[in-house]
Residue, then its C-alpha position, 0 to 999 in steps of 0.5 A: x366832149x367825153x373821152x375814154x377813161x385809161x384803165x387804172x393799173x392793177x394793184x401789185x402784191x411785193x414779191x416779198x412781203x417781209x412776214x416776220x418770222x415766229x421768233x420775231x412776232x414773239x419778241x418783247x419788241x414786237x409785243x409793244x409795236x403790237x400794243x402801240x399800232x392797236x387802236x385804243x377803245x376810244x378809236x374804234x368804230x361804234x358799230x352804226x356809227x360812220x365817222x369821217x376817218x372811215x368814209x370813203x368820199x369817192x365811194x358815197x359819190x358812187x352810191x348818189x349817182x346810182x341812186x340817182x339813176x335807180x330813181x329815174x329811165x332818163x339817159x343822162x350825160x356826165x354833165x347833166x349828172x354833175x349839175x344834178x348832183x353838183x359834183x364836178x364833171x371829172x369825178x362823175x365820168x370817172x364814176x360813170x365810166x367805172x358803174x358801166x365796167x361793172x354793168x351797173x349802168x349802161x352806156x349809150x354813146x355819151x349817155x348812161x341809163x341804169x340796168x334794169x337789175x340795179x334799177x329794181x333793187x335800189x328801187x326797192x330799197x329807196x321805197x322801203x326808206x321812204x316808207x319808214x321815213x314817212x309815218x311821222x310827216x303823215x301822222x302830222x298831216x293828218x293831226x293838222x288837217x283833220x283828214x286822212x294822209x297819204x304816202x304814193x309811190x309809182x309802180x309802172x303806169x300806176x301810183x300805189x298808196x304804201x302808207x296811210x295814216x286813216x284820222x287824227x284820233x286814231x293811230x296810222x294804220x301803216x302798211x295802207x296799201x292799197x289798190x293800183x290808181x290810175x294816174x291821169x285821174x287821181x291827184x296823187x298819180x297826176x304829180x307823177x305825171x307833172x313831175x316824174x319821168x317824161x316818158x311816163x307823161x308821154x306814154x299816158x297822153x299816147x293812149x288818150x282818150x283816157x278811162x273816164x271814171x267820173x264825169x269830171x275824169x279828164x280823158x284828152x291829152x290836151x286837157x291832161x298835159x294843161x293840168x300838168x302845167x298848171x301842177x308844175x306851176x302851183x306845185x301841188x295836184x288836185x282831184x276833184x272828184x276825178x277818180x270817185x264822186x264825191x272825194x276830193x284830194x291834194x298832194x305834193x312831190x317829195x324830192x331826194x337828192x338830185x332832184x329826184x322824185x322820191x315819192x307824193x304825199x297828200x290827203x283824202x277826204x269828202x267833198x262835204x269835209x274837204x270844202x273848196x274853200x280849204x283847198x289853199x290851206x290844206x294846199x299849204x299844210x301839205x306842201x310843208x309835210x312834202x319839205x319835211x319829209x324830203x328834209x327828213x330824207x337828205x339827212x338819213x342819206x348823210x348818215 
């Protein structure tokens, strides 16, 4: 059972804080305490550099937990984010209990959902890491596949392709956005709705029957919410030809730290070009590209 935390003291400024008079500062004595107490150049920081003297280990474990909250709409306890983020308990409610002083988070009884302020901006800036972290896993993809790669976030009920590498032999175009997909009909969006937030899986099967895009569109909540178990379990999402005749996809989840789902990488290519007898070795070049990146993301985050 949580408790309420004691509100740590203030800290006290001495009545008298012993500031050496004009005299004493010019002393030869003082000069030389001066020149010793001054770090030599060997010391100093390096401007983009976090060496361990400098880092703050209670302040790095703030900043997981919120961006563990940033990437998700779940209330969660101080338990579940302590098994999440496999720090202990103690430690996560203190932070927690302070995130919410501050209206960073906000407390629901003994659970904590992230403001909507702080969820936007961290958002923001997870996404723009993502996207710049990506293009040399998608370029790979892409060489390795032969078809044009793909990097999707969500944006609300939709998926958005932010990077886009078009072919091997041409360079990443970058920037690829592209228009708003539907999730329950694109391969992309449906890892969204396997893996992400149950809420946005149970909003989108509320609203079935769902749009038909094709003939092969699943439009029902049962045929839906199967796909998204058969996902979950395979580990990747198909559309085949689901969203538009005659184009097939595949794509994985990339997770953050937490277990958080940070973004879905895949490719996109003709049915004529993206045979189904490709789909198991397309299906694990993909997967490898989806380990690479989160790799590629937990060490930019130790930095």
């Amino acid at each position: 059972m949580e408790t309420n935390l004691k509100a740590a003291p203030a800290w006290m400024i001495p009545e008298d804080p012993g500031v050496p008079s004009v005299a004493a500062l010019a002393s030869p004595t003082s000069r030389s305490l001066r020149r010793a107490d001054r770090p030599s150049s060997s010391e100093r920081a390096v401007p983009g550099v976090v060496t361990r003297e400098y880092r703050i280990p209670n302040l790095a474990r703030a900043c997981h937990v919120l961006r563990l909250f940033a990437a998700s709409d779940e209330y969660l306890s101080s338990s579940a984010v302590a098994r999440r983020l496999k720090m202990p308990r103690t430690t996560v409610l203190r932070i927690l209990h302070t995130l919410a002083a501050e209206r960073l988070l906000q407390r629901h009884g003994f659970d904590f959902v992230a403001s909507p302020e702080l969820r936007t901006g961290l958002r923001s800036m997870a996404d723009t890491a993502v996207r710049a972290a990506a293009m040399p896993a998608l370029k790979e993809l892409s060489q390795v596949t032969g078809e044009a790669a793909y990097l999707a976030l969500l944006a609300g009920d939709k998926v958005v392709m932010m990077e886009t590498c078009d072919s091997p032999h041409a360079p990443c175009a970058g920037s690829g956005m592209r228009a708003p997909m539907d999730l329950h009909c694109s391969a992309f969006g449906k890892v969204f709705l396997a893996f992400g937030p149950r809420a946005c899986l149970e909003r989108v099967l509320g609203s079935a029957p769902l749009q038909a895009r094709t003939r092969r569109t699943l439009i029902t909540a049962e045929a839906l919410a199967t796909e998204c178990g058969r996902i979950v379990k395979q580990g990747y999402a198909m559309d085949d030809e689901e969203y538009e005749e005659g184009m097939r996809s595949l794509a994985a989840p990339v997770w953050a730290s937490g277990g958080v789902l940070a973004a879905v990488i895949g490719v996109s290519a003709s049915a004529a070009t993206f045979a189904e007898q490709r789909v198991s070795d397309i299906a694990v070049l993909v997967l490898q590209a989806a380990k690479k990146l989160a790799g590629t993301l937990a060490e930019r985050t130790k930095e």
